[in-house]
Backbone bond lengths (Angstrom), bond angles and torsions (degrees), N, CA, C in turn:
res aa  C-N    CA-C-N  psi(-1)  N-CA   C-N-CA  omega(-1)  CA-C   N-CA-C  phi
1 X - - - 1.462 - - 1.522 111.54 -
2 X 1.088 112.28 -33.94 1.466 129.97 171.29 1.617 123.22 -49.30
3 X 1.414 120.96 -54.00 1.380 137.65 148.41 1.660 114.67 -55.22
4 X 1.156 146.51 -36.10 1.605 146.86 165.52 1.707 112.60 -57.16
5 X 1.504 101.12 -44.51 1.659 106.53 -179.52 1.106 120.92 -66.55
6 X 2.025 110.15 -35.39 1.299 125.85 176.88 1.334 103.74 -67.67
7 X 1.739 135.90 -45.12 1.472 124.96 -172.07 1.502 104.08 -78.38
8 X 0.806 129.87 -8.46 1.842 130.99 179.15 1.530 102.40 -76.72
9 X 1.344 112.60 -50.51 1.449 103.38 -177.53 1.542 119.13 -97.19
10 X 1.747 112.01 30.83 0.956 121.92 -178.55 1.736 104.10 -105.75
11 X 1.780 105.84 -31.04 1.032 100.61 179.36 1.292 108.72 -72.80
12 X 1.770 109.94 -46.30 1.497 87.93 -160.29 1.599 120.12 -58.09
13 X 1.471 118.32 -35.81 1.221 100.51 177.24 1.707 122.19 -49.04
14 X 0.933 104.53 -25.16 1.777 118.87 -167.88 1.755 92.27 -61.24
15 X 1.487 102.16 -67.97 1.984 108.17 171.62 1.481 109.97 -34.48
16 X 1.635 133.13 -52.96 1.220 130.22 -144.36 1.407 107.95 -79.03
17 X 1.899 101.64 -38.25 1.084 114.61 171.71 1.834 123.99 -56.52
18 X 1.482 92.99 -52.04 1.601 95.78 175.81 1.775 100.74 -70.89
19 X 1.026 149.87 -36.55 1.536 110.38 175.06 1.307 141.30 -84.21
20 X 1.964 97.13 -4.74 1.001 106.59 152.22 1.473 131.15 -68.05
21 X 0.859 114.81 -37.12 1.749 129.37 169.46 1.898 102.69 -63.10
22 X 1.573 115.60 -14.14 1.455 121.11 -163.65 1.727 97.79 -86.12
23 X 1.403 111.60 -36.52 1.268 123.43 -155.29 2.314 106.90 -106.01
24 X 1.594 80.35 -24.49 1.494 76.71 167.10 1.374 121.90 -93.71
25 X 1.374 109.52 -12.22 1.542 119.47 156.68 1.624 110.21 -71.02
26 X 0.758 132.68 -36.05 1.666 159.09 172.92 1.466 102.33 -34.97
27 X 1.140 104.56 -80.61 1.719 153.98 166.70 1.673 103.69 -26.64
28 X 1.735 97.14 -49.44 1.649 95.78 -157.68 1.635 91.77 -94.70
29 X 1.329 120.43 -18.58 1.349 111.57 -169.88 1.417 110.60 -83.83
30 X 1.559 111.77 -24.61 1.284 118.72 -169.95 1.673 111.92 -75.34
31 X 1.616 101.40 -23.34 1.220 115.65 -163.57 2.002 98.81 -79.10
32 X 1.429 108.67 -32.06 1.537 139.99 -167.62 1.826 85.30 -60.87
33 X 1.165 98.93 -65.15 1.620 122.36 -173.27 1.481 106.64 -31.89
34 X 1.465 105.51 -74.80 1.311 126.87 -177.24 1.565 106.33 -39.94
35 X 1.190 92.47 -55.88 1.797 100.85 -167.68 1.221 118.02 -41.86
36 X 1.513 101.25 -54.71 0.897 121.07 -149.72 1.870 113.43 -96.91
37 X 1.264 96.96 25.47 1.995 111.05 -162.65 1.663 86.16 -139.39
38 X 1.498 118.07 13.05 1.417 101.97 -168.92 1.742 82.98 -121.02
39 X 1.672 108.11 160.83 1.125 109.96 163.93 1.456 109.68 -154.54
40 X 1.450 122.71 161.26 1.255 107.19 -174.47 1.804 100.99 -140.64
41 X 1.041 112.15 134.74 1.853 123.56 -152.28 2.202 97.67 -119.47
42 X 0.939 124.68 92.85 1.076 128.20 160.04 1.578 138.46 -19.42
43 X 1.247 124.86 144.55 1.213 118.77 -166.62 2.001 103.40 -78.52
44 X 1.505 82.67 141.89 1.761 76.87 -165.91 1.867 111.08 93.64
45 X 0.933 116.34 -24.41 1.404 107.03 -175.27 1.498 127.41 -116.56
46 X 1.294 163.79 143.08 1.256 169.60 -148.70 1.835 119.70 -144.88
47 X 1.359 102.10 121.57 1.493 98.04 -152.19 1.621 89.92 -118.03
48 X 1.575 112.43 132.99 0.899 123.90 -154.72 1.756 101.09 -111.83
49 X 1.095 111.59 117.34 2.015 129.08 -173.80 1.288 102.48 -62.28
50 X 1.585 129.66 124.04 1.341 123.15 151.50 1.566 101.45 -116.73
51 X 1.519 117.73 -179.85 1.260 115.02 173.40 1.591 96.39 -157.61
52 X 0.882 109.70 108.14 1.498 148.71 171.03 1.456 101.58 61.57
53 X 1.726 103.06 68.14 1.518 120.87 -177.99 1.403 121.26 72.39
54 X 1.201 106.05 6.83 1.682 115.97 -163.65 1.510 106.36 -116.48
55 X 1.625 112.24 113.76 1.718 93.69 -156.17 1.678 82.11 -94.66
56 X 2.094 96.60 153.43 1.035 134.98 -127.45 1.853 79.25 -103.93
57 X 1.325 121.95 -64.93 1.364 135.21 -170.19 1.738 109.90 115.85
58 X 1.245 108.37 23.54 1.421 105.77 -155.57 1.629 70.54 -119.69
59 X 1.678 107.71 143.61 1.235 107.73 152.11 1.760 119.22 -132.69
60 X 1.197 128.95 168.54 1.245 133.64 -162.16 1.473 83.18 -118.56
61 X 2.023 91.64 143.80 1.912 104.12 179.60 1.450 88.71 -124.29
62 X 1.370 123.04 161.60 1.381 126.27 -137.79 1.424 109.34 -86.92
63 X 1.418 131.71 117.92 1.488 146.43 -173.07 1.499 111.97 161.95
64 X 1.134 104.23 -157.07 2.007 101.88 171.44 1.292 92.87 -86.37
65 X 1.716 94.38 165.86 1.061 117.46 -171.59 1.899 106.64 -135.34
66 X 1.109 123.51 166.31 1.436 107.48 160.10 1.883 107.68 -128.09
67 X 0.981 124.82 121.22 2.029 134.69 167.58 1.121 101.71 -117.14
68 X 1.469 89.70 173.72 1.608 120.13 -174.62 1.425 107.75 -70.28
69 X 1.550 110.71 129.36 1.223 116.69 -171.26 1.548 133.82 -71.99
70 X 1.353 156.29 179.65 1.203 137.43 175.49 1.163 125.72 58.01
71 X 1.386 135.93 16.39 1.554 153.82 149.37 1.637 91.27 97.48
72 X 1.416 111.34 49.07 1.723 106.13 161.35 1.102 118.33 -91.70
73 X 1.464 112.28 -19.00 1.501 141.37 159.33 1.272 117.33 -97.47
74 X 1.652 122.37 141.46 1.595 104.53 -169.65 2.280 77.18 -149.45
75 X 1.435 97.32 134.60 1.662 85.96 -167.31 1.925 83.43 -117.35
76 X 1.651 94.24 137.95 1.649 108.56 171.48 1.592 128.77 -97.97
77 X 1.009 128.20 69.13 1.667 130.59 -150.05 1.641 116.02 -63.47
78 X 1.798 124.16 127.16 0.879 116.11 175.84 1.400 128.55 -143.38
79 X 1.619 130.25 139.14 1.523 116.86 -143.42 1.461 104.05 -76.57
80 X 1.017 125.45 136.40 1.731 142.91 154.49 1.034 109.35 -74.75
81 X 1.399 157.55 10.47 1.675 160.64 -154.06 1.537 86.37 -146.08
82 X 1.720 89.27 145.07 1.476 112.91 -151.42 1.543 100.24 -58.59
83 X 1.104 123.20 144.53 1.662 123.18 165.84 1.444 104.45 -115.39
84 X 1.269 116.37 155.13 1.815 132.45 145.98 1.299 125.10 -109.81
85 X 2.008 87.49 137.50 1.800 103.23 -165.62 1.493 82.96 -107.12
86 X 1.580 133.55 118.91 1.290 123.63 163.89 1.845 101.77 -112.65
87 X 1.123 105.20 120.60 1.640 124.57 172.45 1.455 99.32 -98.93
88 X 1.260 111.10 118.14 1.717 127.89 162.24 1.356 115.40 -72.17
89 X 1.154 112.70 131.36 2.058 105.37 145.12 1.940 85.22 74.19
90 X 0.710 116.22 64.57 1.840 122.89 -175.54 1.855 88.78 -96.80
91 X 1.527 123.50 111.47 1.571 94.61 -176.38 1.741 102.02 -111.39
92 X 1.081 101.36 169.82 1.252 94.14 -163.82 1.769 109.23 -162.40
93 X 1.237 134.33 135.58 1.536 117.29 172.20 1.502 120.44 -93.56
94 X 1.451 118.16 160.56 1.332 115.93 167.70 1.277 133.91 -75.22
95 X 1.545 137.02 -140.68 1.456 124.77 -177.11 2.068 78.43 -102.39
96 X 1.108 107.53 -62.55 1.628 98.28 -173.10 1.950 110.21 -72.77
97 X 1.224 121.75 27.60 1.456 117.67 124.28 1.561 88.05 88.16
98 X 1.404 103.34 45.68 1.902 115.76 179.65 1.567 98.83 -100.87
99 X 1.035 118.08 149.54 1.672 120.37 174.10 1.529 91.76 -86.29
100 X 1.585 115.47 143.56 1.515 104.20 152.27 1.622 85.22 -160.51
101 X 1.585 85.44 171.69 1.434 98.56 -171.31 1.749 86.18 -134.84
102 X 1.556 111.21 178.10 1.256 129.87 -174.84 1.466 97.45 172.71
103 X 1.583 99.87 139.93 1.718 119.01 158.20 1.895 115.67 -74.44
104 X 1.457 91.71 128.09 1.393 89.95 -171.23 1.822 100.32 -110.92
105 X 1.286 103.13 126.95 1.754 114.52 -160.95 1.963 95.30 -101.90
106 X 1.380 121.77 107.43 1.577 111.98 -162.44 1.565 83.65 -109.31
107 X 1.170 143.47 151.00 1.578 169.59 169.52 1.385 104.82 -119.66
108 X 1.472 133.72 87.33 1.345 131.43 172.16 1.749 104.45 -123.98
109 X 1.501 102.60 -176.13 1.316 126.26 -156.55 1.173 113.91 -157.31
110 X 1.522 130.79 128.03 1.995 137.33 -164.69 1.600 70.29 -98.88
111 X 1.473 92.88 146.36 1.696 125.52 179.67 1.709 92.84 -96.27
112 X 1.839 113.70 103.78 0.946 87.08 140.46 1.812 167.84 -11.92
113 X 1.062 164.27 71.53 0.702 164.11 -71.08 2.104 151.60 27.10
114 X 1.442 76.77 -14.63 1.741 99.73 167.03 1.526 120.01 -108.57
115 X 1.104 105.55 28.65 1.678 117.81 -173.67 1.350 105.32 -72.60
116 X 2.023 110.19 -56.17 1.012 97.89 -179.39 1.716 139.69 -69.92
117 X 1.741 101.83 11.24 1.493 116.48 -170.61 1.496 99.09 -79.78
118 X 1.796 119.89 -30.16 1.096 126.95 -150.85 1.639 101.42 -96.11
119 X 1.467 109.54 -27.16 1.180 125.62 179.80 1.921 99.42 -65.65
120 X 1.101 124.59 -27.86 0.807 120.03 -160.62 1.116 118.67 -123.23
121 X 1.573 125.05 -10.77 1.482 112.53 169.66 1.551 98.41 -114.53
122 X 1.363 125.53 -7.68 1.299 119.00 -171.64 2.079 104.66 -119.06
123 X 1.134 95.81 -42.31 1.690 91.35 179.29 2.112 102.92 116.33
124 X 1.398 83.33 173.25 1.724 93.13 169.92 1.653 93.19 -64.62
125 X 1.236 139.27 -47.04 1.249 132.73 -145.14 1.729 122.82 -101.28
126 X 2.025 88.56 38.82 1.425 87.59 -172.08 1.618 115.61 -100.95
127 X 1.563 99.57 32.38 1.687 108.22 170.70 2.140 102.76 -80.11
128 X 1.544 101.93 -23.41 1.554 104.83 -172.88 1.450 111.29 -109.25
129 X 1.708 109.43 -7.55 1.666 87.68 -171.96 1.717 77.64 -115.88
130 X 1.489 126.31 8.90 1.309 91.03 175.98 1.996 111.96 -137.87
131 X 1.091 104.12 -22.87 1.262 125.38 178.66 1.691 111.15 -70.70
132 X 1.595 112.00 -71.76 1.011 117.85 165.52 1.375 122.16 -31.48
133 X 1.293 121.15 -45.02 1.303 118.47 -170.69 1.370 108.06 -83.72
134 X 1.357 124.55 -54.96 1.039 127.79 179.37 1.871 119.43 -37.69
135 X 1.726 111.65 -36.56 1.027 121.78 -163.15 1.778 97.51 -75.67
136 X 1.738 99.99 -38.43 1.275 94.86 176.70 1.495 132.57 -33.84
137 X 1.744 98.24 -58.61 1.576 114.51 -147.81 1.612 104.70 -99.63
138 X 1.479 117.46 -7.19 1.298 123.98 169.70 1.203 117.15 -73.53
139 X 1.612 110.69 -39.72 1.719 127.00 -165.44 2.257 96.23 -76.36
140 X 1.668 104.12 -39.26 1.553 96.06 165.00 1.582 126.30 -47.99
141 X 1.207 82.82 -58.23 1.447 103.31 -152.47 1.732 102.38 -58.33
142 X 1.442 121.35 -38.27 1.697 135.31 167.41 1.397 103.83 -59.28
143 X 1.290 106.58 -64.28 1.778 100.13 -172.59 1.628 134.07 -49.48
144 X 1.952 96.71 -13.05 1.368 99.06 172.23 0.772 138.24 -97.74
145 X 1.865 103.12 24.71 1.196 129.32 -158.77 1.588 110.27 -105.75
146 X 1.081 112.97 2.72 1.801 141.14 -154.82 1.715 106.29 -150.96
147 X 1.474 86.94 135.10 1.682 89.68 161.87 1.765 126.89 -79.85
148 X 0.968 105.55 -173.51 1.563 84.83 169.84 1.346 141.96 -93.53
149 X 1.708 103.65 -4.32 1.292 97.98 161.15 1.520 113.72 -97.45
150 X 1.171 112.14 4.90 1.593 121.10 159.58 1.490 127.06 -64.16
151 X 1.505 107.03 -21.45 1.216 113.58 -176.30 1.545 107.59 -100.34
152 X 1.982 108.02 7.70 1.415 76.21 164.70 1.732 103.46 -128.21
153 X 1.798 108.48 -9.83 1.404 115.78 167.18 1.624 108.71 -52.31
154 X 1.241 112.76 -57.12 1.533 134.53 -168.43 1.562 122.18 -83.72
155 X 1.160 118.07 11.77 1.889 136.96 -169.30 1.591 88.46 -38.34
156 X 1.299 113.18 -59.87 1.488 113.51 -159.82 1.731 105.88 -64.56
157 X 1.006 137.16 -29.71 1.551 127.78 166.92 1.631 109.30 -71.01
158 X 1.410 112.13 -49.16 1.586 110.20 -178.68 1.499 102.91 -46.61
159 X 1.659 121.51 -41.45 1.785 115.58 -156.81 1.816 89.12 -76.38
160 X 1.083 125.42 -17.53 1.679 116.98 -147.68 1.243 66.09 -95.64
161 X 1.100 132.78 -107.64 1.768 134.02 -163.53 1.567 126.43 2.44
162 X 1.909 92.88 -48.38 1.655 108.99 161.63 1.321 124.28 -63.71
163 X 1.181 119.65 -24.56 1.692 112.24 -174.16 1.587 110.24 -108.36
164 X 1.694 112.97 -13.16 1.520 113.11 167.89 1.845 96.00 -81.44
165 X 0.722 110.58 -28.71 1.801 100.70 -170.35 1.825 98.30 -77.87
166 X 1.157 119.53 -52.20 1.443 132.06 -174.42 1.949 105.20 -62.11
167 X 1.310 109.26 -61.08 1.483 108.39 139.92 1.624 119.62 -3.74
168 X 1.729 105.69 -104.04 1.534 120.47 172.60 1.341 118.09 -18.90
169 X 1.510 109.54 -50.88 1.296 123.10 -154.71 1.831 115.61 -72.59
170 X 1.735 91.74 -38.41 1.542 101.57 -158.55 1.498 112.81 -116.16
171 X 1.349 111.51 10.46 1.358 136.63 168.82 1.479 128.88 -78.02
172 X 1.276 127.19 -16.35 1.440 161.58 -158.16 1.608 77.39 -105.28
173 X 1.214 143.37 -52.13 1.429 134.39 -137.46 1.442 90.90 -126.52
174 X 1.067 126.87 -4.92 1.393 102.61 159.47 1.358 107.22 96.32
175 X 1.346 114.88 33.54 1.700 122.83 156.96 1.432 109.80 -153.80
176 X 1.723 90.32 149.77 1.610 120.20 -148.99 1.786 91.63 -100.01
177 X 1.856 108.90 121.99 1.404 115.32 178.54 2.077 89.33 -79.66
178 X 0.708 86.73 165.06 1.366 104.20 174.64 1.441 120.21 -145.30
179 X 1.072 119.73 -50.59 1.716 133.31 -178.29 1.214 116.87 -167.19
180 X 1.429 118.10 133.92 1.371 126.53 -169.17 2.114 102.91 -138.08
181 X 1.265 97.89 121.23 1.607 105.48 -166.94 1.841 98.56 -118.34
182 X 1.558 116.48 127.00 1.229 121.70 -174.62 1.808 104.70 -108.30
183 X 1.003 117.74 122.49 1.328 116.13 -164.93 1.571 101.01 -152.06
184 X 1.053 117.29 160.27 1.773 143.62 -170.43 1.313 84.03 71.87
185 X 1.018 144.01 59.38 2.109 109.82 164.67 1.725 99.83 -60.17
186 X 1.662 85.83 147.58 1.788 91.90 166.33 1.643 102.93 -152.72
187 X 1.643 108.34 132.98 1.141 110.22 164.80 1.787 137.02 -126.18
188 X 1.183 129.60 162.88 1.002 136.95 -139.17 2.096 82.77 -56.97
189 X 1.770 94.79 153.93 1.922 104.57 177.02 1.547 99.03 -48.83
190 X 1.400 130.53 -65.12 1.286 120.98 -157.91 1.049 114.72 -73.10
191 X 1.488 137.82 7.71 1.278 139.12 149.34 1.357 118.30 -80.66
192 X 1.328 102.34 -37.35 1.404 93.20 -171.48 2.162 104.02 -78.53
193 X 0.998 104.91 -12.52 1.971 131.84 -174.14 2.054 75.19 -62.85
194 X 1.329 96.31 -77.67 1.494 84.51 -177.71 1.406 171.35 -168.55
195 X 1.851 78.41 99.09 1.309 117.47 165.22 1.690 119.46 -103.00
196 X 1.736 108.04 0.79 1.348 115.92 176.61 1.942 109.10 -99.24
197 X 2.131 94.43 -14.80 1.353 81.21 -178.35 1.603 103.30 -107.65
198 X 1.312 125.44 33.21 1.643 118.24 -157.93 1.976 66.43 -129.74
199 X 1.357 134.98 -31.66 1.467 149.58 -178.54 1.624 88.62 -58.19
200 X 1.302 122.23 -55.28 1.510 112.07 -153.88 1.674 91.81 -96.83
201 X 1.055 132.82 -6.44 1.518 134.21 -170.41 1.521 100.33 -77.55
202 X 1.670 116.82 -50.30 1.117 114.40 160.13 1.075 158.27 -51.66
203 X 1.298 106.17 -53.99 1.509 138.20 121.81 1.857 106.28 0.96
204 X 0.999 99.19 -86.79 2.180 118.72 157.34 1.666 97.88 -28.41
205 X 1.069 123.10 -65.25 1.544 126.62 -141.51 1.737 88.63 -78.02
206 X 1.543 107.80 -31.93 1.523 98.84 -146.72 1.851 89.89 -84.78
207 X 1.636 114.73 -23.48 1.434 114.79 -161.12 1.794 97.68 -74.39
208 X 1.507 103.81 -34.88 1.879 114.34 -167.38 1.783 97.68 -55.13
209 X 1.566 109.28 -46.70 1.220 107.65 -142.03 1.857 84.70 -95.25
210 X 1.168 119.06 3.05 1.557 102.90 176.70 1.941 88.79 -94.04
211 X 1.013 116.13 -50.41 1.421 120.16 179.99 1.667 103.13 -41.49
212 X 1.351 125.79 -62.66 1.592 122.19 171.15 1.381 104.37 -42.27
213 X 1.192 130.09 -54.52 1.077 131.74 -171.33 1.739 130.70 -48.46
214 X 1.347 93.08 -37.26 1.562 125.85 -163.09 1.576 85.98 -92.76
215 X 1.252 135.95 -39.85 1.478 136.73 172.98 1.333 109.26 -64.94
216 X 1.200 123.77 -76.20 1.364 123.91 -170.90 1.565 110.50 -61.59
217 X 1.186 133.86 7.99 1.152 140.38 168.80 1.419 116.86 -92.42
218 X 1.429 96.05 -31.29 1.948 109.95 -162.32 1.700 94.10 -81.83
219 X 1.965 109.36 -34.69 1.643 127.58 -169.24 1.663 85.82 -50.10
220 X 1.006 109.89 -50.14 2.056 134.15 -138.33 1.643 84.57 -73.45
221 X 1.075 122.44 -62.86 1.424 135.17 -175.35 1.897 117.06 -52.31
222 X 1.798 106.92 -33.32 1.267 100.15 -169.58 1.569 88.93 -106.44
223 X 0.877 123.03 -26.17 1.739 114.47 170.16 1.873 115.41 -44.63
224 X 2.182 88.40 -57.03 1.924 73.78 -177.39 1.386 116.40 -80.49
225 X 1.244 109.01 -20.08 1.796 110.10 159.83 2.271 105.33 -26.33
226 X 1.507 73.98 -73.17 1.746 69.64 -168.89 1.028 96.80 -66.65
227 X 1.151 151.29 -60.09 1.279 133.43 -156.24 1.261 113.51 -55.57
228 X 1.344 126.94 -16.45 1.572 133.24 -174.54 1.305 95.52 -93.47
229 X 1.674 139.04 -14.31 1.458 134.86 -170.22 2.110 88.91 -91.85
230 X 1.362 95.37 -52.04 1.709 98.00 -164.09 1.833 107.64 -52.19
231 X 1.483 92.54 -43.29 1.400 83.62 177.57 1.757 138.41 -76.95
232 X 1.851 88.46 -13.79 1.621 89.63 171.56 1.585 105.92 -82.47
233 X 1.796 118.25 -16.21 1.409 84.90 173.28 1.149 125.28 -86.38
234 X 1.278 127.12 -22.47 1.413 124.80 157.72 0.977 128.05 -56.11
235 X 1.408 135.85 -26.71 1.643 120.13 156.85 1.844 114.22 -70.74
236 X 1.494 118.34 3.08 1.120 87.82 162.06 1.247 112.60 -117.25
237 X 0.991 120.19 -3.51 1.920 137.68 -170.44 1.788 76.14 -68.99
238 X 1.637 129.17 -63.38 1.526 119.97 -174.91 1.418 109.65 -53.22
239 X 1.332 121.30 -51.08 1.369 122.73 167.45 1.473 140.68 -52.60
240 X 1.494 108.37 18.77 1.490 106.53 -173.24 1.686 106.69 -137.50
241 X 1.439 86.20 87.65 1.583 92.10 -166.82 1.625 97.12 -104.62
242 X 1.754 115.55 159.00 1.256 92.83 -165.76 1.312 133.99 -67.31
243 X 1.313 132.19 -12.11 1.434 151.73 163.15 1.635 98.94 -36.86
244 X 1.314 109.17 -66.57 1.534 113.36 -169.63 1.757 108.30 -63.68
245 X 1.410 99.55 -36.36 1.697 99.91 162.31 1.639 133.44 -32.88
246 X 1.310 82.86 -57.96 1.373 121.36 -164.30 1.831 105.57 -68.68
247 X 1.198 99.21 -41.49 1.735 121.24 -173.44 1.999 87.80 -76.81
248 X 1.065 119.38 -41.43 1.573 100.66 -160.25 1.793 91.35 -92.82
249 X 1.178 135.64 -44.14 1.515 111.55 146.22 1.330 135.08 0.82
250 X 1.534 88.86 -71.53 1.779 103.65 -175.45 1.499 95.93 -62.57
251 X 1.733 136.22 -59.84 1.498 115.13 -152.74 1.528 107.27 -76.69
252 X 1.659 120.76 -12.51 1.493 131.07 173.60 1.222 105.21 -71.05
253 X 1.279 141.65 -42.65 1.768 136.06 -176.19 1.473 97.31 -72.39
254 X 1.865 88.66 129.73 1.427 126.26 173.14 1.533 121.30 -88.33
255 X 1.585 108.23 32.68 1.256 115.06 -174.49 1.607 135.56 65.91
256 X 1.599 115.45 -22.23 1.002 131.43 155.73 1.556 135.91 -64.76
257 X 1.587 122.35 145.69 1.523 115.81 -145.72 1.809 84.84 -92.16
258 X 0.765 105.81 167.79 1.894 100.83 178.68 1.541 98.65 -102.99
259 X 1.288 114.04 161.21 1.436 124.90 -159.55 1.484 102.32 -117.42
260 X 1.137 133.95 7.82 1.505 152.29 140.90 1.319 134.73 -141.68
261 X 1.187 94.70 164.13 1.942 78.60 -169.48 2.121 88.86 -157.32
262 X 1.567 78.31 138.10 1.597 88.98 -147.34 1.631 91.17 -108.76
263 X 1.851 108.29 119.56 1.544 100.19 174.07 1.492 107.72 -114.41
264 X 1.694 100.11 -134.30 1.846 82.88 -165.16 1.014 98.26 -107.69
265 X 1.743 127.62 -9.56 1.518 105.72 174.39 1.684 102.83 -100.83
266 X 1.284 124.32 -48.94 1.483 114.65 -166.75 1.695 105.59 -128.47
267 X 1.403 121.48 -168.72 0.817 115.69 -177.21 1.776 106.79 -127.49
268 X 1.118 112.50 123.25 1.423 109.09 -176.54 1.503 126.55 -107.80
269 X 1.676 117.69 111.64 1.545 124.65 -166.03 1.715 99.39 -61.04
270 X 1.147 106.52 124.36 1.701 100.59 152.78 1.530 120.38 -101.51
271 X 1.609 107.12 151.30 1.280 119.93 -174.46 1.517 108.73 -75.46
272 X 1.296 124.09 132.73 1.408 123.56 174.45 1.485 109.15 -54.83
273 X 0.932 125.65 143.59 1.937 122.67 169.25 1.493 97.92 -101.48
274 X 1.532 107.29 131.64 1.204 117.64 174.53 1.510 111.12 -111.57
């Protein structure tokens, strides 16, 4: 009887053990579960649901989330906050057939809710198979719309042209143009040879015609000069009748008798009176 009591309380421990081991397996899977059905999507970013590679159309806005557990759900995260696409050295010709190049500075934005379209027909990597290009062949296709010194009198129509075409283009797919900035232009040496000497030609034109200017002004100046001398002497040559003669005599004599006096045939000395 002694050996029966001992295997009775051999099993039960054996039971207590296995459901304890039932429930901490329990415990750890449930915990596995949890984990793994939770997701958490960043501020600024939108995480797009697939389920077993197959995107879902569901997207996640940034906080926890809850999916299907055990990777039946697999979430692809992507930023909604503004990004920049800057393309260097973009080359491109004008309408009169100038090489130039310019950095093209793109400011865009993923459209909420069409993320997962992009996720899915284009990939994470549609800043290079789709942006890039686009920025390329839009920024041509405008610039040949301008000559080349049009493209630098006229910048502000060339950039508007660039961001309605870039616009058109990238709107269909579900990203927002926002601002597009064209900067470094560079064009071929013998253009730039001359537009520095048609620069100094003007330059020439503008110094000749201030110099004419400065002449025919100085002409203008010594003309009414004299003309302002001719006419004061003729108003007094009219003004000197003998009365008025006679009057500036009188305020010119210094009271003294004159000691000759000169007529038309001779000249006659007078004696001082003492």
């Amino acid at each position: 009887m002694y050996e029966n009591k001992r295997d009775t309380s051999s099993d039960g421990v054996g039971w207590i053990i296995f459901w304890v081991t039932v429930v901490i397996l329990g415990v750890i899977v449930g915990l596995i579960t949890l984990f793994s059905s939770m997701r958490f999507v960043g501020t600024g970013e939108i995480g797009v649901v697939s389920s077993y590679g197959k995107v879902t159309g569901r997207e996640l806005s940034e906080g926890m989330a809850w999916v299907a557990p055990w990777g039946a759900n697999n979430v692809n995260k992507y930023s909604i906050q503004v990004q920049k696409e800057e393309t260097p050295d973009v080359a491109a010709a004008t309408k009169d057939l100038q090489d130039a190049k310019a950095t093209v500075v793109l400011n865009y934005q993923l459209e909420a809710g069409k993320v997962s379209e992009i996720h899915q027909t284009i990939g994470s990597k549609y800043s290079e198979k789709l942006i890039a290009p686009a920025v390329q062949e839009v920024f041509k296709a405008n610039t040949s719309k301008y000559t080349a010194s049009e493209t630098i009198t006229n910048r502000p129509a060339l950039k508007a042209d660039v961001v309605q075409g870039l616009t058109e283009r990238l709107k269909k797919y579900g990203i927002r143009v926002l601002d597009v900035s064209l900067t470094n232009f560079a064009f071929s040496a013998a253009f730039n040879q001359s537009i520095e000497q048609t620069q100094v030609a003007q330059q020439e034109v503008i110094k000749a015609r201030n110099e004419l200017e400065k002449t025919k002004v100085e002409a203008e100046k010594a003309i009414a000069e004299a003309y302002g001398k001719a006419e004061s002497q003729r108003i007094q040559q009219e003004s000197l009748t003998p009365e008025i003669l006679q009057r500036d005599a009188i305020w010119k004599w210094d009271g003294k008798m004159p000691t000759t006096i000169t007529g038309d045939a001779s000249t006659i000395f007078s004696i001082p009176i003492k």
